[in-house]
DOTOR-372083 format. One line per field, with one value per residue: residue in three letters; residue number from 1; y, x, z of N, C-alpha, C in turn. Coordinates in nm, 3 decimals, padded with zeros to 5 digits, always signed. Each point is the difference from the previous one (the first is absolute). Layout:
REM DOTOR-372083
residu (ALA	...)
num (NUM	...)
n_c2 (Y	...)
n_c1 (X	...)
n_c3 (Z	...)
ca_c2 (Y	...)
ca_c1 (X	...)
ca_c3 (Z	...)
c_c2 (Y	...)
c_c1 (X	...)
c_c3 (Z	...)
***
This chain:
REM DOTOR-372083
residu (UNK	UNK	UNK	UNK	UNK	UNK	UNK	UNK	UNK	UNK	UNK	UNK	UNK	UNK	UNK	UNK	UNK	UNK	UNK	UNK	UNK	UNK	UNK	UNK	UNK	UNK	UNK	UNK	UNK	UNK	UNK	UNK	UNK	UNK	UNK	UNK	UNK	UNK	UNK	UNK	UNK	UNK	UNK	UNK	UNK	UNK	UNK	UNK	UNK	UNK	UNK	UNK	UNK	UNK	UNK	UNK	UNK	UNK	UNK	UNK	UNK	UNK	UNK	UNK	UNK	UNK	UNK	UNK	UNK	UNK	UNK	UNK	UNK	UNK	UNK	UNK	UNK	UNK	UNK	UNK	UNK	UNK	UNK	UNK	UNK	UNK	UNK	UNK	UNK	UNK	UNK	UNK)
num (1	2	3	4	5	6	7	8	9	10	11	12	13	14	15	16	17	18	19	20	21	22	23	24	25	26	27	28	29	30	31	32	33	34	35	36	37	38	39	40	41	42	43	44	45	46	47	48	49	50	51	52	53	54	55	56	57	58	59	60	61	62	63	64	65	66	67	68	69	70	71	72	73	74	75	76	77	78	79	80	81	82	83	84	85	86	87	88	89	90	91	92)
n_c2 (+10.907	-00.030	+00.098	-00.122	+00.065	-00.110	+00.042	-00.110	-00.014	-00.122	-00.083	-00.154	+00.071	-00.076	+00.131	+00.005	-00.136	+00.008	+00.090	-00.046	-00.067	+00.117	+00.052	-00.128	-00.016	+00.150	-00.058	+00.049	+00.050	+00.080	-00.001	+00.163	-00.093	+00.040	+00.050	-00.100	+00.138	-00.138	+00.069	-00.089	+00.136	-00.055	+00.157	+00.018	+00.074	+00.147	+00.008	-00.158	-00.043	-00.091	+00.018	-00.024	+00.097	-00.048	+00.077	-00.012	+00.130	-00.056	+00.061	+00.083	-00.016	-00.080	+00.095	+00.085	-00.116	-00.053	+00.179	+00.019	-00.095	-00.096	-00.014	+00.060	+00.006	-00.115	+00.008	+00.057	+00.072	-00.096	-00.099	+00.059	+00.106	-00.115	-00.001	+00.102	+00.067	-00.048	+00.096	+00.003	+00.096	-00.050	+00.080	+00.012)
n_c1 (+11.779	-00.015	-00.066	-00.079	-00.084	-00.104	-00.145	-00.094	-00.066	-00.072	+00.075	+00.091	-00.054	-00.075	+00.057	-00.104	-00.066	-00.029	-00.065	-00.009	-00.022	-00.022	-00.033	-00.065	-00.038	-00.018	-00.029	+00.080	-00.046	-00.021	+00.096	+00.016	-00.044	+00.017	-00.120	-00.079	-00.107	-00.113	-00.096	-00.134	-00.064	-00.068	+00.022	+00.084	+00.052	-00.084	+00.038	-00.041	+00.146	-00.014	+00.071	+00.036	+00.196	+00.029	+00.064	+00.136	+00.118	+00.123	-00.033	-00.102	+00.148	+00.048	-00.127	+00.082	+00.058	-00.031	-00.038	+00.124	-00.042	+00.043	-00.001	+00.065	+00.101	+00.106	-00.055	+00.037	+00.050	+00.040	-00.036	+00.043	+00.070	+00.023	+00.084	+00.076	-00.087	+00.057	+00.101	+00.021	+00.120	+00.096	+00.139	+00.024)
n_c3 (+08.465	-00.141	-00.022	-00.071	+00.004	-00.077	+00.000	-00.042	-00.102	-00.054	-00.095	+00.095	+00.088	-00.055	-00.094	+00.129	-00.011	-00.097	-00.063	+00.077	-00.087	-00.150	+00.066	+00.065	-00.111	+00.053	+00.102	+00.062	-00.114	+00.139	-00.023	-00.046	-00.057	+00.059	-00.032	+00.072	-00.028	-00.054	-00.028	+00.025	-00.057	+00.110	-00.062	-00.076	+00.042	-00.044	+00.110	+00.044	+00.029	-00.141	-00.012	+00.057	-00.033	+00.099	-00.033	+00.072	-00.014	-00.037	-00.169	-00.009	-00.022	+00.089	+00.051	-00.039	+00.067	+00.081	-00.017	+00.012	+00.121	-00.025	+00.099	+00.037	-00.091	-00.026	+00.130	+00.062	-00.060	-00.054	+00.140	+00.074	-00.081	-00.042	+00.115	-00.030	+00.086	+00.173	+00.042	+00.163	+00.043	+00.073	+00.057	+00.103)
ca_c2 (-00.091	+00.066	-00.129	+00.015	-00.109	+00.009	-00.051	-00.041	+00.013	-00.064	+00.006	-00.051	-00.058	-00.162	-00.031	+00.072	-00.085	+00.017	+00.165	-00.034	-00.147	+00.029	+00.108	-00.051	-00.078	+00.070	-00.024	-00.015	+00.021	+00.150	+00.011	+00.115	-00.038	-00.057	-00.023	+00.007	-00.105	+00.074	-00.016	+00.045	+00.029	-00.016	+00.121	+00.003	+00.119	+00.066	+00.065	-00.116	-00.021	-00.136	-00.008	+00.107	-00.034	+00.039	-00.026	+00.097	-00.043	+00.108	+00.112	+00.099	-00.012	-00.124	-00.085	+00.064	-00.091	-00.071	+00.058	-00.028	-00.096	-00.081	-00.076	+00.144	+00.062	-00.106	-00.074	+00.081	+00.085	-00.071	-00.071	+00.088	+00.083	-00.043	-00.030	+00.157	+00.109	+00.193	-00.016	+00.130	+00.013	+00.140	-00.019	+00.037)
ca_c1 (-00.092	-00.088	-00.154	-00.068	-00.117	-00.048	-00.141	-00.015	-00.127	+00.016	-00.166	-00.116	+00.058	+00.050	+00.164	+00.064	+00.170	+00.102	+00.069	+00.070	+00.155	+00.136	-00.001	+00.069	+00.090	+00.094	+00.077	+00.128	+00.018	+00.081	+00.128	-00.036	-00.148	-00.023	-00.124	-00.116	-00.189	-00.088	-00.130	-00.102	-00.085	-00.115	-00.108	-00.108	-00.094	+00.010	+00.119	+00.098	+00.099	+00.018	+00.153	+00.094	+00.047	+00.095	+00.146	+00.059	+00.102	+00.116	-00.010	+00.025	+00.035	-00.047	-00.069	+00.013	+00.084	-00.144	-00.099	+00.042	+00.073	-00.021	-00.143	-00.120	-00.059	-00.011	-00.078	-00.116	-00.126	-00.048	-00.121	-00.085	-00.061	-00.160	-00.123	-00.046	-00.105	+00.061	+00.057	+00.051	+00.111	+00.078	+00.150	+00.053)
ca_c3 (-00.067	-00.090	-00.037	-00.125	+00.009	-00.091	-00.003	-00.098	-00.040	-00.042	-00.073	+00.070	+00.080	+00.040	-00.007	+00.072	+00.058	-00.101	+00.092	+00.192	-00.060	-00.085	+00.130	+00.085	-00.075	+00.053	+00.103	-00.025	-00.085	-00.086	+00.097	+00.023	+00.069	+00.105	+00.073	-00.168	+00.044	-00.070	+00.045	-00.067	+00.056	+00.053	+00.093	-00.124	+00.024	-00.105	-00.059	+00.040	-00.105	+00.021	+00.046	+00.081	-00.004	+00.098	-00.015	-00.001	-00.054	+00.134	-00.017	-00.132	-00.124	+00.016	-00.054	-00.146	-00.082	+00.012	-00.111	-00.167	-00.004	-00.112	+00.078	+00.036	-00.136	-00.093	+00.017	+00.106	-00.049	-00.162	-00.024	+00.095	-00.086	-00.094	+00.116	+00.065	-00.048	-00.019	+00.149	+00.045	+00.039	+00.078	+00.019	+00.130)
c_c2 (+00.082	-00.142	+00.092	-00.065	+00.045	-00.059	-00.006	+00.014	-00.107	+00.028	-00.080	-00.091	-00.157	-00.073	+00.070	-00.093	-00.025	+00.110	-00.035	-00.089	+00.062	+00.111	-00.053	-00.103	+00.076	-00.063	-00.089	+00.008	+00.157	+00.052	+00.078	-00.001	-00.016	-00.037	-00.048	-00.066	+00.051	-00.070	-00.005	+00.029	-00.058	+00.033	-00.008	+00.176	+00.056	+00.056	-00.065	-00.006	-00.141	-00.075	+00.107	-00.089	+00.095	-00.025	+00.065	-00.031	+00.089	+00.124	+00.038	-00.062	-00.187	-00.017	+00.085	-00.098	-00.147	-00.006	-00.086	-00.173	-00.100	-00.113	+00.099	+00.035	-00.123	-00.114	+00.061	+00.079	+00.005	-00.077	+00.108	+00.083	-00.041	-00.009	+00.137	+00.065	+00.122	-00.053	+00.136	-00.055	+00.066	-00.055	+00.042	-00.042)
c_c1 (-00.095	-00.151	-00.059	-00.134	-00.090	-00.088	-00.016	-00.184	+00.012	-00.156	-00.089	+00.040	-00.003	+00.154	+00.110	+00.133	+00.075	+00.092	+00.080	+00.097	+00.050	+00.046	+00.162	+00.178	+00.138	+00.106	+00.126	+00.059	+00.054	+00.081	-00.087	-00.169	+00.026	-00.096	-00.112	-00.112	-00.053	-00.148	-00.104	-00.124	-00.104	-00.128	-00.079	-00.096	+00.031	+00.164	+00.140	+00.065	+00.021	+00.154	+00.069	+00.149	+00.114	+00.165	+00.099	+00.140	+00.105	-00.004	-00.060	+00.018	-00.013	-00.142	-00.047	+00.072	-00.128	-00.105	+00.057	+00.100	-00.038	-00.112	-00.150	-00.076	-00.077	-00.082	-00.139	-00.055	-00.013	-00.068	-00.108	-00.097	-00.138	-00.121	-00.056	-00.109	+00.114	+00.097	+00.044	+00.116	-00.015	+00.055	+00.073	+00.154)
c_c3 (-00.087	+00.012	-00.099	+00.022	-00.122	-00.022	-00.136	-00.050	-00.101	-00.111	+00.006	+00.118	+00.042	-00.043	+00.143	+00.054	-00.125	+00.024	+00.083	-00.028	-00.013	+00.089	+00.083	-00.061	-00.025	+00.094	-00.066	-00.122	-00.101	+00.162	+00.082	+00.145	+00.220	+00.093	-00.142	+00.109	-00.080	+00.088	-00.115	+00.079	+00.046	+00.018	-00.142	+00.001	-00.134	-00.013	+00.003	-00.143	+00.038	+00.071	+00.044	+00.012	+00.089	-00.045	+00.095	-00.034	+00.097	-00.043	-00.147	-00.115	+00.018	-00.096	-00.134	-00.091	+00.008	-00.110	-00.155	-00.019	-00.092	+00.021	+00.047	-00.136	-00.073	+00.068	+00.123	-00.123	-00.125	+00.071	+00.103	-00.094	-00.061	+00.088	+00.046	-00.058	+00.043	+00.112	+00.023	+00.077	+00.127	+00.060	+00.085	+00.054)
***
């Protein structure tokens, strides 16, 4: 099992359940996907990231194919993007 998880910084955060739709609008929709949570932050602290996005996949290249799918691209992050100040990664 590969996971991807990916915190988000928004530029403002009262689009945090927006964020979290197009987030979630994933499900069932890219083969490759087998696990999907997303969260929004609560804590609100200085160093809180507004969304947080939990993925995992059977492997690697699974979700190297995810990154460049036609929904991932043409709709998560053509509408996600306008909403970003920043995000961080990491991949296990």
């Amino acid at each position: 099992m590969f996971t991807h998880i990916v915190m988000f910084k928004l530029k403002d955060r009262q689009e945090a359940e927006k964020a979290r739709d197009i987030l979630l609008s994933m499900e069932g929709k890219i083969d490759e996907l087998k696990y999907l949570e997303v969260g929004v932050d609560t804590v609100h602290s200085e160093r809180s990231y507004d969304v947080i996005l939990i993925t995992k996949f059977d492997s690697k290249e699974d979700m190297d194919r995810y990154q460049v799918s036609d929904y991932h691209v043409n709709y998560v992050l053509k509408n996600l993007k306008p909403l970003l100040e920043g995000s961080v990664a990491g991949d296990y």
